[in-house]
TIMIBA-100531 format. One record per residue (C-alpha): residue in three letters; x, y, z. Coordinates in steps of 0.1 Angstrom, whole numbers, padded with zeros to 4 digits, always signed. Example, Ala and Ser with C-alpha at 12.3 -4.5 7.8 and 13.67 -1.06 7.14 Angstrom:
! TIMIBA-100531
ala+0123-0045+0078;ser+0137-0011+0071;
END
This chain:
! TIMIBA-100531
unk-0034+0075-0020;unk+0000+0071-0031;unk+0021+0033-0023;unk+0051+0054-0029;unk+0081+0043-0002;unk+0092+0079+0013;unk+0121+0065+0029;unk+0137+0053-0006;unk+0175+0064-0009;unk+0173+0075-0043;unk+0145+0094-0059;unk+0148+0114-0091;unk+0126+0142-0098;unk+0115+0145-0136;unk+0097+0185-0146;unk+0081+0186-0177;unk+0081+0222-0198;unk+0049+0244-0192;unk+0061+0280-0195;unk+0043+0304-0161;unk+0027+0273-0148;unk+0062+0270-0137;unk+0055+0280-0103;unk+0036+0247-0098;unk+0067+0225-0098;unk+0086+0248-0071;unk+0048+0244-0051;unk+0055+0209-0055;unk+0091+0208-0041;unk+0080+0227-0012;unk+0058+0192-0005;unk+0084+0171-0008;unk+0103+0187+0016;unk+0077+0189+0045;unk+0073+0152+0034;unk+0111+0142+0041;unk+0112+0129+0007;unk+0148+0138-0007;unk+0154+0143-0044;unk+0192+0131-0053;unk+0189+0138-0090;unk+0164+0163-0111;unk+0158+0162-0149;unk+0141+0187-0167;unk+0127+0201-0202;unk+0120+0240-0207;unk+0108+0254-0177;unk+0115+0224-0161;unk+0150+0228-0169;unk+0151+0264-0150;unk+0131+0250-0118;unk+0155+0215-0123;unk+0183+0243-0120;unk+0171+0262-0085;unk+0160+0231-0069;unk+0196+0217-0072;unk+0207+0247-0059;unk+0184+0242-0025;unk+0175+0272-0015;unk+0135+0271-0019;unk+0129+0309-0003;unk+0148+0320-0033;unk+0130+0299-0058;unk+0097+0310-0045;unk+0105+0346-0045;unk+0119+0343-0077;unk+0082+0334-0092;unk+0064+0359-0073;unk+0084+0384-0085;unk+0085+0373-0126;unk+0067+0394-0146;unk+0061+0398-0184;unk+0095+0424-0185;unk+0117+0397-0171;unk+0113+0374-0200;unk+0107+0391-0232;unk+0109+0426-0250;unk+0072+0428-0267;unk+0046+0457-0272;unk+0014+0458-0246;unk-0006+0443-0275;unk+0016+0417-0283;unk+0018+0406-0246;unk-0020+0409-0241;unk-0020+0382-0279;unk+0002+0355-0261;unk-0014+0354-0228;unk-0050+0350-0242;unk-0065+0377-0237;unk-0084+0387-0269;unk-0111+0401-0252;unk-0089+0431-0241;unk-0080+0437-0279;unk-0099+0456-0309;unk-0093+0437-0340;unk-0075+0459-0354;unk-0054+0459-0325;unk-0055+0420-0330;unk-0042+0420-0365;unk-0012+0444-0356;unk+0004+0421-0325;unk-0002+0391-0349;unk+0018+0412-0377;unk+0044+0425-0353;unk+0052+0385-0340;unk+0053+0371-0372;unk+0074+0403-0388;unk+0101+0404-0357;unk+0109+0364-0367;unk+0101+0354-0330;unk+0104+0368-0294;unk+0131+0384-0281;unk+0140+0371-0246;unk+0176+0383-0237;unk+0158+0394-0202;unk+0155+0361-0196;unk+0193+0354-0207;unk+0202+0382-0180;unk+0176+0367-0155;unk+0193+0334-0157;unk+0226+0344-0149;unk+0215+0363-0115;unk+0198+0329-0109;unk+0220+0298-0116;unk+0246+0307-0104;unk+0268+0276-0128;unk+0294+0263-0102;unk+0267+0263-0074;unk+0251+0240-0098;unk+0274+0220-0110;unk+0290+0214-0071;unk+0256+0201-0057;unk+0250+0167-0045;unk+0216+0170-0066;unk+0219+0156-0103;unk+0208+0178-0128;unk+0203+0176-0165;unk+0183+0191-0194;unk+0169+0185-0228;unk+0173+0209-0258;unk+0166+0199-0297;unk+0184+0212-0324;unk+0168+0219-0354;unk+0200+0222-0376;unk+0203+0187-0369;unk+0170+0176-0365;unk+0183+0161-0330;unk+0178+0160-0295;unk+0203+0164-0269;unk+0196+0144-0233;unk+0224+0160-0218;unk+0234+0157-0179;unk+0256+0184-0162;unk+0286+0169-0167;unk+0284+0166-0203;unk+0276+0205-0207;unk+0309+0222-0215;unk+0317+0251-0190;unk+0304+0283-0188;unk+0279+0270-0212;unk+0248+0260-0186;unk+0234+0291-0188;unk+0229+0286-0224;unk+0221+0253-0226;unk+0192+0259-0200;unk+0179+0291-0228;unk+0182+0265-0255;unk+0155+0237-0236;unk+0135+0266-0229;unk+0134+0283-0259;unk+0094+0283-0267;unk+0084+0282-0306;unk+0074+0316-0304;unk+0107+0327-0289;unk+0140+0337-0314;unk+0160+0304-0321;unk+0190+0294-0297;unk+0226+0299-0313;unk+0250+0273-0303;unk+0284+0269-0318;unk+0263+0276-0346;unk+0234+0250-0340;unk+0198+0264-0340;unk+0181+0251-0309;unk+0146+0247-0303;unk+0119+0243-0269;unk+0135+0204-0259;unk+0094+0195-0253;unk+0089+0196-0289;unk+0109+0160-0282;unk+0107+0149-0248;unk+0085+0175-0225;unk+0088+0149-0196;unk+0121+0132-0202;unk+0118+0101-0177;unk+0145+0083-0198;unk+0170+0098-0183;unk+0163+0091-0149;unk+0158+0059-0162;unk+0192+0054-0177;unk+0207+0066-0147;unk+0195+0036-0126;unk+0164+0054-0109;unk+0135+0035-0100;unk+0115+0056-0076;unk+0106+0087-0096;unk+0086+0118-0097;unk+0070+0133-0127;unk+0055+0167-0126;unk+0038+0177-0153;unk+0026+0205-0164;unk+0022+0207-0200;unk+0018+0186-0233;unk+0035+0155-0242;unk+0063+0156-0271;unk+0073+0130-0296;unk+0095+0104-0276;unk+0071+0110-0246;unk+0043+0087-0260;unk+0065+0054-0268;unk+0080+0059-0233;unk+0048+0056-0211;unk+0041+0026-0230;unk+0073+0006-0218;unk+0072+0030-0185;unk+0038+0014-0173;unk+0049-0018-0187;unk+0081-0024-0165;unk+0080+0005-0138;unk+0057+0008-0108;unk+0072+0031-0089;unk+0066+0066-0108;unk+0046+0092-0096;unk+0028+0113-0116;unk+0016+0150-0101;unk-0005+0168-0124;unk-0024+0204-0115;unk-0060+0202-0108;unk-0071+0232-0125;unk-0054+0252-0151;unk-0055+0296-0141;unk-0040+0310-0171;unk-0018+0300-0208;unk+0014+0286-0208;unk+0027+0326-0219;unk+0012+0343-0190;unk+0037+0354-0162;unk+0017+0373-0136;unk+0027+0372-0100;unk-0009+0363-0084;unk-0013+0334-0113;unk+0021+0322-0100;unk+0010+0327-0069;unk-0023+0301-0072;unk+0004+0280-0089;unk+0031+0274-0060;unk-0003+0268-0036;unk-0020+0246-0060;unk+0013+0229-0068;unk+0018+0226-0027;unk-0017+0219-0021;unk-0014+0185-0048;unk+0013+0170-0036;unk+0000+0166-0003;unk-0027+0153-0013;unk-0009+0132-0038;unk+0009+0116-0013;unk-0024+0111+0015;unk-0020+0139+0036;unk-0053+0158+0025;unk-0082+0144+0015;unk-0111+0157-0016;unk-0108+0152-0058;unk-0112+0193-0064;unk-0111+0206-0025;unk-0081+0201-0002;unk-0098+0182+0030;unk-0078+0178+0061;unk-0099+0150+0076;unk-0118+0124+0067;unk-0150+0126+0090;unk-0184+0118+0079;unk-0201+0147+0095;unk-0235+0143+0079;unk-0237+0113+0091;unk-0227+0129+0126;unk-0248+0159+0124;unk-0280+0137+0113;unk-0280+0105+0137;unk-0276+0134+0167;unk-0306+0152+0156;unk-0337+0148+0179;unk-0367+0122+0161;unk-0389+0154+0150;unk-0358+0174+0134;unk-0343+0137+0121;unk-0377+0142+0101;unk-0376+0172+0089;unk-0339+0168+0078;unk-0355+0135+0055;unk-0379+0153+0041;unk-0359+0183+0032;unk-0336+0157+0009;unk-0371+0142-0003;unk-0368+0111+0012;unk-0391+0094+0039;unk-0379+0075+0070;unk-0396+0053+0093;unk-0396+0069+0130;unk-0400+0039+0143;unk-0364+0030+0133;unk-0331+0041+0149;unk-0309+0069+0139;unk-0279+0045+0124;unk-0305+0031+0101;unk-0323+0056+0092;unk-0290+0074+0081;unk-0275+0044+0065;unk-0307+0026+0045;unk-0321+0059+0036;unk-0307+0089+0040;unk-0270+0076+0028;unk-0286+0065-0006;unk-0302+0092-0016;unk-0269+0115-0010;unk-0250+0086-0031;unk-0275+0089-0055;unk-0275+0130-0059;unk-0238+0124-0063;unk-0234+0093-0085;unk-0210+0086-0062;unk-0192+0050-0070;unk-0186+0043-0036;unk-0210+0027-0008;unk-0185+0045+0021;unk-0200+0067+0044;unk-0166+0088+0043;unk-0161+0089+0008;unk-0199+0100+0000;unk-0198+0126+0021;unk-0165+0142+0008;unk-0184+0141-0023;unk-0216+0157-0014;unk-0197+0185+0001;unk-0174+0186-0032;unk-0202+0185-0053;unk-0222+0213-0037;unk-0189+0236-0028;unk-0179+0236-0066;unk-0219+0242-0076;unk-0216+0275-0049;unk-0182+0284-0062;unk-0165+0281-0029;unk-0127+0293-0026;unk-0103+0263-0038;unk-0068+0267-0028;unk-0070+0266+0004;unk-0074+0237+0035;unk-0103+0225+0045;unk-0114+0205+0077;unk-0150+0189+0068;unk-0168+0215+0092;unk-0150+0241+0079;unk-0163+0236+0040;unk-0199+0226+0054;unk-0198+0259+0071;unk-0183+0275+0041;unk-0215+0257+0024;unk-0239+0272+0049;unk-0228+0307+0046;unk-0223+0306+0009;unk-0246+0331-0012;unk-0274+0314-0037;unk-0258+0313-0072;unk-0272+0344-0099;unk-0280+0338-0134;unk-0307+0317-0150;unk-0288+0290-0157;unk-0272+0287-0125;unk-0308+0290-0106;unk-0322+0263-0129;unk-0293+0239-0116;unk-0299+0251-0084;unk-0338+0243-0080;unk-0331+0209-0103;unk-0305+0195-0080;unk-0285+0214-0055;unk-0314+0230-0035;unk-0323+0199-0022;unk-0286+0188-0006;unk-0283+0224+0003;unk-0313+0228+0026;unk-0307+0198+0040;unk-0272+0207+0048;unk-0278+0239+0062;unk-0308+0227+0084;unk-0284+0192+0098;unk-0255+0218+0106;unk-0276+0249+0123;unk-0293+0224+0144;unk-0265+0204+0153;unk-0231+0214+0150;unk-0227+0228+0185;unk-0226+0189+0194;unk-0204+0180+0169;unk-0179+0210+0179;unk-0180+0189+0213;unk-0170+0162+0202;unk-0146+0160+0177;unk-0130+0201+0185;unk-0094+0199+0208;
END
């Protein structure tokens, strides 16, 4: 759980580049709005620089609407082939086919993206920008000069923000950014999370989202960063859904949830390492002490373990029943909570259980219960070497007592 201090007066907000994962940043600020926590100043490289744009703007609803309507069309000019190359799906491609979008990219001397240019006009609006009490800056590299530009939006000449923002977002793959006759590249070739400039502007509490690689002047920087700084946040996706040149509206979609979905959980709100767990309950450990002695047995032996009757239910569950779950887990932790967040993890991720979405604990043991056996041989193997066990003796604790626990812990 996060030490962060919500309440501080100044927080700057730092997006790294990352292309369509995009959407995951704007997930993000939709967190830190629910969670009160104000962003006075947002710096950004590549798409970070476009989502560093609309969040200074404010208006979220447009932001969001703006991702789940961004196709393919909206950024580039490219053939089907080409499109299918960059967004990794070979699979979909003959070789031949293959060789001719490889030999069309390289022949064309990059990307054409004025759709984007045309996009980016009809959403920064410049004045709206430059007039909001949220800082904003950018950084783009020029490879005429083999130098980077950290430059804050009062240092971009006027009328110029538009191209600025093309220039810090102009992906290797993408035609070079004319400036005044400077050649710009993608700024995260230098600084893909540029935390020096909230730095230089005074910040201390600051929020890094990243969602890509790290450039050049990144590396030196986290060294002093976690030298001298403790109060930086770093929010990271879980789970990659697609490459950083696929922009689909239903990956952008998982993206804003997932992005959402983290920061919460970032910040203590939800609990779980891969699921999104609204409470903290041990339920096993419910669910097993409030089985009767006979079906306390059965319940053992189902997980492989013996128990004395002769003992109570509290110790039963907590000198035999609790170390053999820790030790199906490898769990670290001797918590009752914390191991059984990790059996139900474990064994929802084995099942393939729906991620993005809020759990309570009951909800992903039922989820567990109802689940279908996993196909293939490999999977089965897995299966009848490990999971079967925690799985029958999760569905037999929950079928014979959840109706209990539903009275006691349901509104």
């Amino acid at each position: 759980m996060s030490t962060f201090i919500a309440a501080a007066t100044s927080v700057a907000l730092i997006l790294s580049g990352g292309g369509g994962r995009g959407a995951y940043q704007i997930g993000v600020w939709k967190a830190l709005n629910e969670l009160r926590i104000e962003i006075d100043a947002v710096y950004g490289t590549s798409v970070g620089a476009i989502n560093g744009a609309m969040i200074s703007i404010g208006d979220y609803e447009f932001a969001e609407k703006s991702w789940l309507e961004l196709t393919f069309g909206d950024i580039m000019n490219i053939p089907e082939s080409v499109k299918k190359l960059i967004s990794g799906k070979f699979a979909d491609l003959s070789i031949p086919e293959a060789i001719d979008a490889t030999r069309k990219l390289i022949s064309e001397k990059g990307i054409d993206i004025s759709p984007l240019r045309e996009k980016l006009k009809a959403l920064l609006p410049e004045e709206k920008i430059r007039n909001s009490k949220v800082h904003y800056g950018l950084v783009a590299y020029s490879v005429s000069e083999l130098k980077p530009y950290m430059l804050y939006i009062e240092e971009i000449p006027d009328g110029m923000l538009a191209d600025y923002i093309l220039s810090s977002a102009n992906f290797p793959l993408f035609k070079r950014e004319e400036i005044g006759g400077r050649l710009f590249i993608d700024g995260g070739v230098y600084s893909n999370i540029p935390l020096k400039m909230a730095i230089d502007k005074g910040y201390e509490n600051i929020i890094v989202v990243d969602i890509g690689t790290v450039g050049v002047a990144d590396i030196l920087e986290y060294i002093r960063i976690f030298m001298d700084r403790g109060k930086i946040e770093y929010i990271r996706p879980r789970e990659h859904f697609a490459t950083i040149l696929t922009f689909d509206p239903e990956i952008s979609r998982k993206y804003l949830l997932e992005g959402y979905l983290d920061t919460l959980a970032h910040f203590g709100k939800l609990y779980g390492e891969n699921y999104y767990i609204a409470d903290n309950t041990d339920i096993i450990g419910f669910l097993f002490k409030n089985l009767d002695p006979v079906k306390r047995d059965i319940a053992a032996s189902l997980l492989g373990v013996g128990i004395p009757v002769s003992e109570k239910p509290e110790v039963q569950y907590s000198q035999y029943i609790l170390p053999r779950l820790r030790l199906e887990t490898l769990s670290v932790s001797d918590n009752p909570n914390t191991i059984c967040l990790k059996v139900l993890e474990d064994v929802a991720k084995f099942l393939k259980i729906e991620r993005l979405k809020t759990y309570t604990t009951q909800e992903l043991l039922e989820s567990i219960c109802q689940s279908q056996l996993p196909a293939g041989l490999i999977q089965s193997i897995m299966y009848q070497a490990k999971y079967k066990r925690l799985v029958d003796f999760l569905r037999f604790i929950y079928i014979n007592g959840h109706k209990k626990f539903d009275e006691n812990f349901l509104p």
